[in-house]
N, C-alpha and C positions, 0 to 999 in steps of 0.2 A: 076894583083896584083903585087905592088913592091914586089921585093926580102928582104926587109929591114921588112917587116911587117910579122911577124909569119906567117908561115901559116899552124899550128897546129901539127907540126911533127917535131921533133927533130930527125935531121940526125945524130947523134953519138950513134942511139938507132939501126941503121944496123949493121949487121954483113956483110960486105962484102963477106965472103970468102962463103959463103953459096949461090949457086943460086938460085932467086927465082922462078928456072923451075922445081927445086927440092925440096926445104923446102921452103916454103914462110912465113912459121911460123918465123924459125930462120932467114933469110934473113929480115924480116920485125924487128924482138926484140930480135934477140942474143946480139945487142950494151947494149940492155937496160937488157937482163939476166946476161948480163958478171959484170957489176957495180951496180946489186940490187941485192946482197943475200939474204935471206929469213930472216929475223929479228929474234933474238932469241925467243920472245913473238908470233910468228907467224906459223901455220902450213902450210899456199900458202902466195905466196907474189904474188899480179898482179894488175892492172889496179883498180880492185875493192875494192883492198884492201888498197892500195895508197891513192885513196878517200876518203874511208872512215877511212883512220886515219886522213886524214887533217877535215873532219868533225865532230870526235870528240874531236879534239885539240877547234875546233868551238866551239862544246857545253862547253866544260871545261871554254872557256872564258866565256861565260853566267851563269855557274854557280857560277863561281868566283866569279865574279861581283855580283850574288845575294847575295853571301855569307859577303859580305861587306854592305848590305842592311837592312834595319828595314823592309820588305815588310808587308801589311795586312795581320792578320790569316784568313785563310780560300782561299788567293787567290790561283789563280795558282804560283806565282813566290813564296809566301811559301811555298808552297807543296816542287817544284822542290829545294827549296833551301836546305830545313830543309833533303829532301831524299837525297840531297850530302852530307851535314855536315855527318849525322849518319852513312853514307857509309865512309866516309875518315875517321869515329874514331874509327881507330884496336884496340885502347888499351880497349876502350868499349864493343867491343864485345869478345875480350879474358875475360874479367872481368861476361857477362853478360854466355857468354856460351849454354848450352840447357836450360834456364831458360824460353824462350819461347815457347819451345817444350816440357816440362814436361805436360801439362796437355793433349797432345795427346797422349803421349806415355802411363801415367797413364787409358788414355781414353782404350786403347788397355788390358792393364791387369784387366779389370773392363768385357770384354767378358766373359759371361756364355754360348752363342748360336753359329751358325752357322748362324743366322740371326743377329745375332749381328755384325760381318764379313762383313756383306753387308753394316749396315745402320752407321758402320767405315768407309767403303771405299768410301762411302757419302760424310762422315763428311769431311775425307781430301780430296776429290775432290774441294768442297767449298772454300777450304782454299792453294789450288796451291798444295794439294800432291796426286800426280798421284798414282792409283793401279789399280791391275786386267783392267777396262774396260776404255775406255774415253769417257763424255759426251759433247756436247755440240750443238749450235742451229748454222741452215742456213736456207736458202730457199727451199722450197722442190723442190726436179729437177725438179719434172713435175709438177711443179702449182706455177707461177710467183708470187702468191697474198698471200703467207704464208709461215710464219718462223714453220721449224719442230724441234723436240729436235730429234740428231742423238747419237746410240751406238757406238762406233766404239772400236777393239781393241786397247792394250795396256799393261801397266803393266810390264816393261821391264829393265833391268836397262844397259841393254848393247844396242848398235846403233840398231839392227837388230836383227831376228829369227834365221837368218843364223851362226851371231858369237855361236849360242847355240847347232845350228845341225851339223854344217860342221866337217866332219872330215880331215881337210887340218892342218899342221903342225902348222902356221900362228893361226889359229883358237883355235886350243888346247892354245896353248901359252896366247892366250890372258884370257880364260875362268881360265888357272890357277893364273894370273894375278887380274882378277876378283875378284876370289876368297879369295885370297893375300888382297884386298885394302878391302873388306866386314867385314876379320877379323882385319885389321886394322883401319879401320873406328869404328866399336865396339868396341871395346879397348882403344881409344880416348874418346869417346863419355859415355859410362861406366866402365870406368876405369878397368875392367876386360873383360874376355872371355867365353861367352856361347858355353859349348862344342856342336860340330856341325852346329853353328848358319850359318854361311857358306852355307853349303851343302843343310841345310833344304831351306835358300833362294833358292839355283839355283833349285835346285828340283822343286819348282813352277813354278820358271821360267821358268824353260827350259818346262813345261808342256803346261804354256801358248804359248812359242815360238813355241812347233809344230800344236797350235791350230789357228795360226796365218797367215795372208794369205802372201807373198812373193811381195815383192816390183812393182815386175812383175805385179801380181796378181792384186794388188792395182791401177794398170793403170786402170780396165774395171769397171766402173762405174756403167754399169747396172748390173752388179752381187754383186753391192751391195747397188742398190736399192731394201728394203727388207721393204715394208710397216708391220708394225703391229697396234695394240692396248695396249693399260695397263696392258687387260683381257690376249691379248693376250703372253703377256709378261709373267703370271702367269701361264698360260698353255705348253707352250712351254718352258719357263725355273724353275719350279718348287721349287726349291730346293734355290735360288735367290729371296732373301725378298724384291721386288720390293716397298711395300709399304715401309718401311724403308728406302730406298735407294731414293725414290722421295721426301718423305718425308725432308729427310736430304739435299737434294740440292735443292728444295722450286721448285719442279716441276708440273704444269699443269699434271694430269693423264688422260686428255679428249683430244681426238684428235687421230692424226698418230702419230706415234712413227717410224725410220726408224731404223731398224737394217744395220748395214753395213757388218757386218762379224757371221751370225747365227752361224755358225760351234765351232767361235771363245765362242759363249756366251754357244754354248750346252756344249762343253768339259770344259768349266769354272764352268757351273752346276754340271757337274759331280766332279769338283776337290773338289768343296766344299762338296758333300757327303764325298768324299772318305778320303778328308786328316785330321788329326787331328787336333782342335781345336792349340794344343800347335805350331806346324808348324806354322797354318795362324800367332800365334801371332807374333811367328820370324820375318815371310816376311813383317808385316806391321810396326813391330819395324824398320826393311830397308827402309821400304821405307818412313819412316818419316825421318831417321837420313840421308839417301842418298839423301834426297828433299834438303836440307839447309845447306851444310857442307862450303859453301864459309862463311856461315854467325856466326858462329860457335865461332870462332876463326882461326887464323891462323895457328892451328896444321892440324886440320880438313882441312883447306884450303885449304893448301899442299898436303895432302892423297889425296884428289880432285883430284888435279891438275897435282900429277905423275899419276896418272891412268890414267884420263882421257884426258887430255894435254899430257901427254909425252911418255905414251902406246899406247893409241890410233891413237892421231894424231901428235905423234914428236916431238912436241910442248918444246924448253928445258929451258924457262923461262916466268914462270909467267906474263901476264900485272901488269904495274903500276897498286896500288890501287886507283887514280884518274881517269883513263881509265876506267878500270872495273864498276866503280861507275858511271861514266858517262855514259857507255854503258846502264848500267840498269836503268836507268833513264828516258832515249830515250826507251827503253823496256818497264817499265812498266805504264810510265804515258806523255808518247810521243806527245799526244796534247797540254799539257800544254809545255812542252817544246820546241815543234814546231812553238808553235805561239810566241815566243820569239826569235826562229832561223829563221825563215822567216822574219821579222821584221829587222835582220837585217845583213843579207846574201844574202838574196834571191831577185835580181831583177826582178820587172813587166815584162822587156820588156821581158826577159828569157820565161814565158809565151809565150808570143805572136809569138816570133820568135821559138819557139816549135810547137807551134798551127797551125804556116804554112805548116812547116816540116809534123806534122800529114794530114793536107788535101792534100799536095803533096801525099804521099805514100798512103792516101786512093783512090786517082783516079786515080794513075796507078793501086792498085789493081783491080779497077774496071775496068780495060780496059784490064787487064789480066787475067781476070774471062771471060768474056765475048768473047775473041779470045782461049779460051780452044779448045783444040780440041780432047779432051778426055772427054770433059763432055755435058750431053746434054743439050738441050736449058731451060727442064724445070727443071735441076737443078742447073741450072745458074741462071734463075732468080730466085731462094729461096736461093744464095748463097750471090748473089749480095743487095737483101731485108736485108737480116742476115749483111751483112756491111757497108751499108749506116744508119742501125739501131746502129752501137756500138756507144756507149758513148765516152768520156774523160775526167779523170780526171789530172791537171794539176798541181804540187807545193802541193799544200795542199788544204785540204778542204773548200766548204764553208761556213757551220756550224761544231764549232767545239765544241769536248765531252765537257760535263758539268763534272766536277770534285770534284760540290761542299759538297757530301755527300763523299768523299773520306778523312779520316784521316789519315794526313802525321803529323810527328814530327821529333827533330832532335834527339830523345834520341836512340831508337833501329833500329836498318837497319831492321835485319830480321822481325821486327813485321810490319815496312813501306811498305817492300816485300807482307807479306801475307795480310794484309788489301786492298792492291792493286789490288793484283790475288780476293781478296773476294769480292770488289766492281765491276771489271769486269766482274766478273761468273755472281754475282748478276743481274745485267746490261744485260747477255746478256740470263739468264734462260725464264727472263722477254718478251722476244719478242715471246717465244713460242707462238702460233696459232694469231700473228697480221699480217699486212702486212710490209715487206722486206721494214729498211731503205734506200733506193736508194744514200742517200748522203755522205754514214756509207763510210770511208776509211780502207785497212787492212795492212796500210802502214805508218809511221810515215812521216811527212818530211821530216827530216834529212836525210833521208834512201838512200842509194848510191843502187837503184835497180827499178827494173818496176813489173808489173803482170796482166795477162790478168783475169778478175774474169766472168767465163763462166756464172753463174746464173744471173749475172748483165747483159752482155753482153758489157763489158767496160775497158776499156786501162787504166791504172793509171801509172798517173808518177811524184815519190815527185820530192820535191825542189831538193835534193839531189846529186840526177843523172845529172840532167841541170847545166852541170860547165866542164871544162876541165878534163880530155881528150873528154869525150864524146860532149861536144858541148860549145863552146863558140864563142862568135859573133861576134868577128873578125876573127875569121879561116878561111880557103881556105871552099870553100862551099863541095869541092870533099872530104874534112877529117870528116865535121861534118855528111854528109852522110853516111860517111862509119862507124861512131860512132855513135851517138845519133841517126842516120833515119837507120841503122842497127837494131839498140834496139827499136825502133819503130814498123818497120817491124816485128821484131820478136814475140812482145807480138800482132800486128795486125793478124798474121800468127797463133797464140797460138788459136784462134778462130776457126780455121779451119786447126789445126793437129788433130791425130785420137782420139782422146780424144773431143778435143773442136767441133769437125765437127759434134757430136752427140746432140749437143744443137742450136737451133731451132734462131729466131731472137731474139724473147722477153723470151730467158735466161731457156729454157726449154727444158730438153730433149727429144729430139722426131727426128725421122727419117724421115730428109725431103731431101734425097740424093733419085734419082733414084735407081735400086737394081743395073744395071749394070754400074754405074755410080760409086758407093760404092765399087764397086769390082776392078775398075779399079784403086781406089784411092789409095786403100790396095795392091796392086801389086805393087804400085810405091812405097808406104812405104816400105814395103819387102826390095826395093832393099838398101835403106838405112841402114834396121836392117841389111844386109846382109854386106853391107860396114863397120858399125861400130865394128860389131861383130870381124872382120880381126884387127880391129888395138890396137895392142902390144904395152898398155901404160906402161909397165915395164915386165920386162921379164917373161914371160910365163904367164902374166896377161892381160887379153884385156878387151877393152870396152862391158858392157852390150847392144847390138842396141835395145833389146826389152823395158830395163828401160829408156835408152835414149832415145825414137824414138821420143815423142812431140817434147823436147829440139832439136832435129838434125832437124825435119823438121821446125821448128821454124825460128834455126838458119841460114837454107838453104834458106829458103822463105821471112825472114826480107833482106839477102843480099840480093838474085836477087831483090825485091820491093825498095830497097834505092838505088842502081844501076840503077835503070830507074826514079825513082821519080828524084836524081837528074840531070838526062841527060833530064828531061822532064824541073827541076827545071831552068835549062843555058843553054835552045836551042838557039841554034843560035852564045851564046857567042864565042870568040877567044879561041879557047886550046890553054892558056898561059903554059910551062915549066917552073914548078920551081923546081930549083936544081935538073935539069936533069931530072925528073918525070913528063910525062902527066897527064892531071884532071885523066882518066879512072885507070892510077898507082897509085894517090893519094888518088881517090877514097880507094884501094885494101890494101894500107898502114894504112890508118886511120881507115880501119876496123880490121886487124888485130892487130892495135895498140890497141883497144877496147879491144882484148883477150889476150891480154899480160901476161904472169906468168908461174910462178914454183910454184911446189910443192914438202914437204916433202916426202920421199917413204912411209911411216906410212899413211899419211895422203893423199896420192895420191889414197892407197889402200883402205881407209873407203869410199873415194867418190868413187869409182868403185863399191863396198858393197852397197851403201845406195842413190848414188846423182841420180837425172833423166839428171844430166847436164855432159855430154863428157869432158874430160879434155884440156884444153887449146888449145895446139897442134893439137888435132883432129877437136876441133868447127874451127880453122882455115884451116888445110891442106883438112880437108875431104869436109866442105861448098864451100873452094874455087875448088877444081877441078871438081866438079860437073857444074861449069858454066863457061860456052861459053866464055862470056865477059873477063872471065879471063885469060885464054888460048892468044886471041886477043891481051890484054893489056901487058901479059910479055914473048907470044913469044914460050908458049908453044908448045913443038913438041911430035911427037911419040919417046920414047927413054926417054925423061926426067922423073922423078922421080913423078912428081905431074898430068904429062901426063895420061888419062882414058879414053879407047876408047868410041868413041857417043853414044855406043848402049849402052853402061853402064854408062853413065849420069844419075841421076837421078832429072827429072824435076819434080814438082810437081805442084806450084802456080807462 
């Protein structure tokens, strides 16, 4: 490869002075953390977030351009047009106010029951306002051939259960913070102050937050596979007017029903005995005016946005109101706007030189399943059946959503908002007891990200991610491996971390591991929980290894598989040096150029709270000394800092 022709690494993004036997994190992107500070509008700044600001500068230009257009009513490019115009017109929606939310809030003081309660928390579920519980449909785990309506907890207005229980300094601070923006938000919003209106909220909350299961918790799947029935529903939660409550969200009452967190729905049955009518009305007055305060006006906006932007995650200015609009655009009706950004961003051949990459890394997986030597032969081959079965999804769909019963205008944003969330719900209550669309995407285009979807058994990857840093098609093949067949690897791996390894070929949970096979699996993860849990992502603060463990083994087993896919990919070729870096260096660069970034300390700390993903520095320093290759490639010794003895390696795939 000339030296004249990129080859995907910008060498003034090293930090020299760092060695990479001791940080390879810094040594790899200290050039590029010294000259990127964290944007004022931003809580991390890195790789992903870079992306995805140049691709919503992307849609901005499309929607520009539509907004200079006469398009058809009804099509998609009016929908997308009319829902930016009504987004960029603040003076509209200071004028317009709660004027759309009056008839729920009304709907609230019109409760005479307790049953009344439920067939509200209905009503706003239909309509994008979250309370008490969350519903919605997927595939039942164990049965490929049918969509189930699933319970799961909710009802929350802070990130986690934890900001509710914890007694750590940090923690108090925020809850009285909370508290602070609730009476502030009401007081905006009806011009006066209900004494106590505060308190009587967090009281439920916090009720609901100990009846809540623990992020942890949330990892194990079959504990919260929890079949019931309708009957069963009436039996088991009592005091919860199920008919009301199905009634109001136009639900199927014949079939399974899966609970996901009983415990969560028994102590909820109880709060609705025990609390008084006047309380519930409080909490659901919040959680209508807390659903919609961006939409409001821009006093409400602001309350929003120091709480939750600038408490939370550091955040200490606002996005432009053309970003923001643009964001939610791509959010809430992402097909129409995707098939306008593919159109004319996204090249064919990106596909196809993708699509190589993915069958590279799926046949070294399969040659490295098969030379296990910790696993036995017959659950190798139910591992190997489970991978030559995944799907891919590439760019974007092949059928895309039909949008035509969706009413968009350019007069109200917030009413574009809840028509949207209402034709979605609609859309998707509907699939109850059919069979699982196979072609359905849970990812827009645009989207600067991937996702393994275990009931499908299938890799997705938009338009979005296929572009520089992570892959482009002039690059040194050793950078876009360590990027784009990194991220490959990873979401391939995602199938077979302790999570995904419990679902079977065809997208079903079921235990097709040997027993001591299973046991040995989980001892190697161990040792990861064990590694993550050590590293000190801010002072006296570390990594969760038991919320991160998919995320780490992911990250561990995407690297090693694109480390061999592409040494498999240019056998034979000449190890050309460029700028002083062998392929295997280059390789080790372009993957950690992939993880590149800072974070806010605020915001460094909600993702340690709430992310399943390690922060920056860890998915790189901790993935790389775990493999051999890398040790090899920069010279690793005993004494150096990123130096781990073999025995404490943790191999897994």
């Amino acid at each position: 490869m000339s030296k004249k022709k990129s080859w995907g690494f910008d060498m003034k993004n090293l930090d020299r002075s760092a060695r990479p036997q001791d940080d390879f994190f810094q040594f790899a992107n200290g050039g590029w953390l010294k000259k990127n500070p964290i944007p004022h509008d931003e809580s991390r700044w890195n790789t992903f977030s870079v992306l995805r600001k140049k691709n919503t500068l992307a849609i901005r230009s499309i929607l520009e351009s539509a907004k200079k257009q006469k398009p058809r009513t009804g099509s998609n490019l009016q929908k997308i047009r009319d829902y930016y115009i009504s987004g960029m017109n603040v003076a509209r929606r200071n004028q317009e106010g709660i004027k759309s939310l009056r008839p729920y809030l009304e709907t609230v003081e019109t409760i005479k029951t307790k049953g009344g309660v439920v067939r509200l928390a209905g009503m706003l579920q239909l309509n994008g306002i979250g309370s008490l519980w969350r519903s919605g449909t997927d595939q039942d785990m164990k049965n490929k051939n049918v969509v189930r309506l699933y319970l799961e907890q909710g009802g929350l207005g802070l990130p986690d259960r934890d900001y509710y229980l914890k007694t750590d300094k940090r923690s108090g601070e925020i809850r009285k913070k909370y508290l602070a923006y609730i009476e502030k938000l009401h007081k905006l919003v009806f011009k006066k102050y209900e004494k106590g209106f505060a308190n009587k909220v967090m009281k439920i909350e916090t009720g609901l937050a100990k009846a809540s299961m623990t992020r942890v918790e949330l990892r194990d799947l079959e504990k919260q596979y929890n079949k019931t029935t309708f009957n069963g529903l009436l039996k088991k939660y009592p005091a919860i007017d199920w008919n009301a409550y199905f009634s109001e969200i136009h639900a199927k009452k014949n079939g399974t029903i899966i609970v996901s967190q009983p415990l969560f729905l028994k102590k909820t049955d109880k709060m609705l005995r025990d609390i008084s009518l006047d309380d519930w009305k409080c909490y659901f007055r919040w959680k209508i005016t807390n659903a919609y305060p961006q939409y409001l006006g821009e006093s409400t906006d602001k309350a929003h946005f120091d709480f939750y932007g600038k408490a939370l995650s550091g955040i200490k200015k606002m996005k432009p109101q053309w970003e923001r609009t643009a964001i939610e655009v791509d959010s809430m009706i992402g097909e129409a706007l995707g098939a306008e950004y593919v159109k004319k961003y996204f090249p064919e051949t990106a596909k196809k030189e993708i699509n190589i990459l993915v069958n590279n890394l799926v046949a070294v997986y399969r040659e490295r399943i098969k030379a296990l030597d910790w696993m036995s032969a017959e659950t190798k081959k139910k591992a190997v059946a489970k991978l030559n079965a995944i799907k891919r999804k590439l760019g974007y769909p092949d059928k895309w959503k039909n949008y035509r019963k969706l009413k968009i205008s350019s007069d109200s944003y917030i009413l574009n908002q809840i028509n949207s969330y209402k034709f979605e719900f609609a859309r998707d209550i509907k699939k109850i007891g059919k069979k699982p669309d196979k072609k359905e995407w849970g990812m827009t285009p645009p989207t600067v990200n991937a996702y393994n979807n275990y009931l499908f058994n299938e890799i997705v990857f938009p338009a979005g991610i296929m572009q520089p840093p992570f892959f482009h098609p002039d690059a040194d093949d050793a950078v876009n491996y360590g990027g784009i067949g990194a991220v490959i690897g990873h979401e391939l791996t995602h199938g077979f971390d302790d999570k995904g390894s419990t679902f079977d070929k065809n997208g079903e949970m079921k235990n097709w591991w040997h027993k001591a096979d299973r046991k040995l699996f989980m001892k190697k993860a161990q040792g990861l929980v064990e590694q993550y849990d050590k590293f000190e992502a801010l002072h006296g603060i570390y990594v969760n290894g038991k919320l991160t463990l998919g995320e780490n083994i992911a990250d561990l087993g995407g690297l090693v598989l694109a480390y061999y896919a592409y040494r498999k990919a240019t056998h034979g070729e000449k190890k050309t040096i460029i700028d002083g870096f062998t392929p295997e260096q280059r390789f080790f660069l372009g993957a950690a150029q992939a993880e590149c970034g800072i974070a806010r300390e605020a915001s460094l700390k909600l993702q340690i709270a709430t992310d399943p993903h390690s922060p920056s520095k860890a998915r790189v320093n901790l993935a790389f000394c775990n493999m051999a290759k890398f040790y090899e490639a920069f010279g690793v010794k005993k004494g150096d800092k990123m130096w781990r003895p073999e025995k404490d390696r943790v191999v897994i795939w």
